[in-house]
Backbone as CSV, one residue per row, in Angstrom:
resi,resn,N_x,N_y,N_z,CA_x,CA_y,CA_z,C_x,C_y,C_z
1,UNK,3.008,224.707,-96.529,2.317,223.504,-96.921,1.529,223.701,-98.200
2,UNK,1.724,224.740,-98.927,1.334,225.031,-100.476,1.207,224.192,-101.407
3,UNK,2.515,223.452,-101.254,3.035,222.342,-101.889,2.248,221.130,-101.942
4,UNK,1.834,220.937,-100.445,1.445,219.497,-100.486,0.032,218.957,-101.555
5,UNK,0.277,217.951,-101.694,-0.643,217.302,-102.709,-2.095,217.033,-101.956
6,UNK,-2.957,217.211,-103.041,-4.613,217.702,-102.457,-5.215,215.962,-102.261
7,UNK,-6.087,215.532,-101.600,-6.621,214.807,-100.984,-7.160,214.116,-102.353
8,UNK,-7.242,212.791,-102.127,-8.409,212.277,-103.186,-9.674,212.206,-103.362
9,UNK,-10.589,212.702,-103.335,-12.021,212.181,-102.919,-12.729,211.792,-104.254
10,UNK,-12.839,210.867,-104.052,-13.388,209.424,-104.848,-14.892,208.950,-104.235
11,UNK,-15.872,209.192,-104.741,-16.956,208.502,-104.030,-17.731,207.648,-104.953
12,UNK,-17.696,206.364,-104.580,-18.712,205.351,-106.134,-20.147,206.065,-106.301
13,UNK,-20.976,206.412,-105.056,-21.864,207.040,-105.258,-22.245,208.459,-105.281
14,UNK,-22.684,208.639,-106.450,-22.668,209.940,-107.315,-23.691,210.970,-106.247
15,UNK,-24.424,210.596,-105.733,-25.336,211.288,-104.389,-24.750,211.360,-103.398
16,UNK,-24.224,210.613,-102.702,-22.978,210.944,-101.767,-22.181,211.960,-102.017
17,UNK,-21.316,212.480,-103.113,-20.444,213.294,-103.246,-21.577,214.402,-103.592
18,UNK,-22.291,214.519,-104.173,-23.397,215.831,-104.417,-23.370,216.126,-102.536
19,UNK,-24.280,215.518,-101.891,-24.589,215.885,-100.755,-23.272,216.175,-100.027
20,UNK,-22.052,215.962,-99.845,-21.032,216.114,-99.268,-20.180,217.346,-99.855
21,UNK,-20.594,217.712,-100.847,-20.513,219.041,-101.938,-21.172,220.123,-101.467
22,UNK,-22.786,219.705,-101.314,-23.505,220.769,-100.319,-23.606,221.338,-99.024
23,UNK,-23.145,219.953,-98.144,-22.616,220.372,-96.932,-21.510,220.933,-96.746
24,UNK,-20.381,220.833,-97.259,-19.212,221.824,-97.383,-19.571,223.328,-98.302
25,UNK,-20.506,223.607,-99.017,-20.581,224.590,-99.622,-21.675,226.056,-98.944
26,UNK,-22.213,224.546,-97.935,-23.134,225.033,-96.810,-21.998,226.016,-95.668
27,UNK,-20.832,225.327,-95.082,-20.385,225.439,-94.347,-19.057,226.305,-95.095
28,UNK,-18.999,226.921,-96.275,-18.174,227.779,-96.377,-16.616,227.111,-96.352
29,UNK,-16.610,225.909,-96.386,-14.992,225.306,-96.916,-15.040,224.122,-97.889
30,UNK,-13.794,224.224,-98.216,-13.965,223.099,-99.114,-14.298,221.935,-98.830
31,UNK,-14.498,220.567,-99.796,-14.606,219.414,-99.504,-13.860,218.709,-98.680
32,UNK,-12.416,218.682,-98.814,-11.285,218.683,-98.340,-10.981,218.924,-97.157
33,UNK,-11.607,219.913,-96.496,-11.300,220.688,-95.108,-12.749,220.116,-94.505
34,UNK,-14.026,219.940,-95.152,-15.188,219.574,-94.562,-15.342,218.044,-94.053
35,UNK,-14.630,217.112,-94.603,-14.216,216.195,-94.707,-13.416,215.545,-93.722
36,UNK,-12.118,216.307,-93.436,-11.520,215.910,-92.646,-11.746,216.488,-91.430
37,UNK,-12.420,217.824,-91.178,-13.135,218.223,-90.032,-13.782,217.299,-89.290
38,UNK,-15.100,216.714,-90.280,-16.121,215.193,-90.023,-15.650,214.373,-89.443
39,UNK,-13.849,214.016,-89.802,-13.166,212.760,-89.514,-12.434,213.054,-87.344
40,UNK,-11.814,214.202,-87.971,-12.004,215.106,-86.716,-12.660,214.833,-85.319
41,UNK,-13.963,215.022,-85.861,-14.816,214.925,-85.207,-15.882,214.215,-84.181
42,UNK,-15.568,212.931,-85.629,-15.989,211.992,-84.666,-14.550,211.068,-84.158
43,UNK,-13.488,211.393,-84.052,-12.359,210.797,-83.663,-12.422,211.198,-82.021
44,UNK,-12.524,212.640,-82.034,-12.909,213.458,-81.010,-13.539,212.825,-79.800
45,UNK,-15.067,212.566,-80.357,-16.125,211.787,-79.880,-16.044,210.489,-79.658
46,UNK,-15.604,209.705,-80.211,-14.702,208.337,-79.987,-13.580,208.689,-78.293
47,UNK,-12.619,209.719,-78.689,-12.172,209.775,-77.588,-12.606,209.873,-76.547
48,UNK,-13.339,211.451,-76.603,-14.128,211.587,-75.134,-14.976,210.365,-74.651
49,UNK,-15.598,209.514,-75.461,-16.685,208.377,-74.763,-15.597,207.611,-74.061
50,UNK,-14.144,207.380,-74.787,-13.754,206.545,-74.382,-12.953,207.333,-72.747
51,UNK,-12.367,208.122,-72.779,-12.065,209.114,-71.364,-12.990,209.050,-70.026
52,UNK,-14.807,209.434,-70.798,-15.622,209.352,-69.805,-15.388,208.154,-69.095
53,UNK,-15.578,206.833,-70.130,-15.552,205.293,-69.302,-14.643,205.066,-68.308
54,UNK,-13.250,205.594,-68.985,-12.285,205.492,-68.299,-12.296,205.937,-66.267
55,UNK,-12.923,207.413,-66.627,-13.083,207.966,-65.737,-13.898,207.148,-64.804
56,UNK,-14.928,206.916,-65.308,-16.082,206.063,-64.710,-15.628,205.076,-63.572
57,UNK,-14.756,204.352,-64.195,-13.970,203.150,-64.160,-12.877,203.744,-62.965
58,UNK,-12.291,204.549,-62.779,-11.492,205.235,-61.753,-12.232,205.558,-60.394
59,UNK,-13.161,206.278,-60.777,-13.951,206.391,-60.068,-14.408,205.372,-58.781
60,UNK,-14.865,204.165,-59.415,-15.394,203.512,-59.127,-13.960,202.447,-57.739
61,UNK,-13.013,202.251,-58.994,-11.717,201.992,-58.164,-11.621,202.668,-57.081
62,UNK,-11.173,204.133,-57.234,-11.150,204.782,-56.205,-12.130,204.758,-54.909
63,UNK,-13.606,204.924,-55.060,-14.312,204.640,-53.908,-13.827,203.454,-53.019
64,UNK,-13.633,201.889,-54.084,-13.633,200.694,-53.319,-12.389,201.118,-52.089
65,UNK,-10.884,201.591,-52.577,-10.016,202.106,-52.251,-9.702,202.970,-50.845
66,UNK,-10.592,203.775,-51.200,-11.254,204.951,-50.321,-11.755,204.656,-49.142
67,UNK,-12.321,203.082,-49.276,-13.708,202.464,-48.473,-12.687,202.574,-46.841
68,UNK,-13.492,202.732,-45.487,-12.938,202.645,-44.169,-12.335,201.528,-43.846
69,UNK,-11.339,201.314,-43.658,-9.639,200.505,-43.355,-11.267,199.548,-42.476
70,UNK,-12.113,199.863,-41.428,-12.706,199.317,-40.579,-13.688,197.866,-41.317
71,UNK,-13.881,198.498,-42.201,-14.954,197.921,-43.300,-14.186,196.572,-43.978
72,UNK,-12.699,196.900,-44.302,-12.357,196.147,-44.931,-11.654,194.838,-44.073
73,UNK,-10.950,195.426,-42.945,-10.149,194.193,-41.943,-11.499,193.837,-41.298
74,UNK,-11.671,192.576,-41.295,-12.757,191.621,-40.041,-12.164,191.939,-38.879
75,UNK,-12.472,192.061,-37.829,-12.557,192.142,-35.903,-12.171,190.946,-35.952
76,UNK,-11.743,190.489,-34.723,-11.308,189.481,-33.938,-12.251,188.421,-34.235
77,UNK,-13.605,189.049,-33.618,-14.492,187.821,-33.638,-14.986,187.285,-34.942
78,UNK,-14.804,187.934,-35.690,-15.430,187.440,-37.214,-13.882,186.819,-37.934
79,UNK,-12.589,187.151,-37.725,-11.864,186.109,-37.987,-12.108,184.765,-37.440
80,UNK,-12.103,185.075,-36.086,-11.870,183.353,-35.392,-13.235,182.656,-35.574
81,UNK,-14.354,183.085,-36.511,-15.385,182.581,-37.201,-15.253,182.098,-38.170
82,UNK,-14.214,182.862,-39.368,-13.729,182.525,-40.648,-13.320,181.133,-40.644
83,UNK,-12.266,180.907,-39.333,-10.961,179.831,-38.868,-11.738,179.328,-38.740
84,UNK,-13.004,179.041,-37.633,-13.531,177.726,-37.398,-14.190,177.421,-38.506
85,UNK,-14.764,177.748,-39.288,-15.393,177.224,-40.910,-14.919,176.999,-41.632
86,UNK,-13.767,177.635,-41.424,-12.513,176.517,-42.493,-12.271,175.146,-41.931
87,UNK,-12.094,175.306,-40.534,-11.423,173.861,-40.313,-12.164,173.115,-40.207
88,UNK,-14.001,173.393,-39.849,-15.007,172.682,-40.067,-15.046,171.902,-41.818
89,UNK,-14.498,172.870,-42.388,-14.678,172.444,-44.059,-13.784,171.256,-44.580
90,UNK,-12.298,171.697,-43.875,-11.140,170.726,-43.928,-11.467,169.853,-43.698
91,UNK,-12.082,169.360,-42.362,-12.421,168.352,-41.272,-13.772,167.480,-42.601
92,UNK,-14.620,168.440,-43.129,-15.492,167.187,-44.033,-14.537,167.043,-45.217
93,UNK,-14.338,167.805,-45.675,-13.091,167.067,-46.980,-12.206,166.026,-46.613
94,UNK,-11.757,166.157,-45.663,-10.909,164.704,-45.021,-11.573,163.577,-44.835
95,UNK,-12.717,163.631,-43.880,-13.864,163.102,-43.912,-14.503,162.581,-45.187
96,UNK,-14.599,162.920,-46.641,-14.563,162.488,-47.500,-13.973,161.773,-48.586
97,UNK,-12.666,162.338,-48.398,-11.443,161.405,-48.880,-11.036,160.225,-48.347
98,UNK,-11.796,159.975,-47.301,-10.874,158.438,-46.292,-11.496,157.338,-47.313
């Protein structure tokens, strides 16, 4: 990769490229390599935040998932509670439409 053609770095502000001069000269590589390290870096950090959420987010799925089969089906008696409050509900909506 000898060959390949060197990066552009162009900065309008003349303090910007000084300071980005010193921090790479700080850190023992070029502009070029300091630069795209930076870019690197926070790409990196972008990812991982976005992984953690992700995770987060799995997590969270998973518990609901997880939750006891008992927890989630109603008993007998709390269905045939559901049924009568529906048909109580039906019964005034009909009741309202006449």
């Amino acid at each position: 990769m000898s060959d390949a053609k060197a990066m552009s770095l162009r900065f309008p502000d003349p303090a910007q490229r000084a300071a980005i001069a010193a921090a790479a000269k700080q850190a023992g590589v070029s502009m070029q390599e300091y630069i795209l390290s930076a870019a690197y870096d926070r790409a990196t950090a972008v990812e991982r935040r976005f992984l953690d959420g992700f995770k987060a987010s799995m997590d969270r799925s998973g518990a609901a998932f997880a939750a006891e089969p008992d927890g989630l089906d109603p008993g007998a008696e709390q269905r045939a509670a559901e049924q009568e409050a529906r048909r109580e509900l039906e019964q005034q909506e009909r009741g309202h439409a006449a």
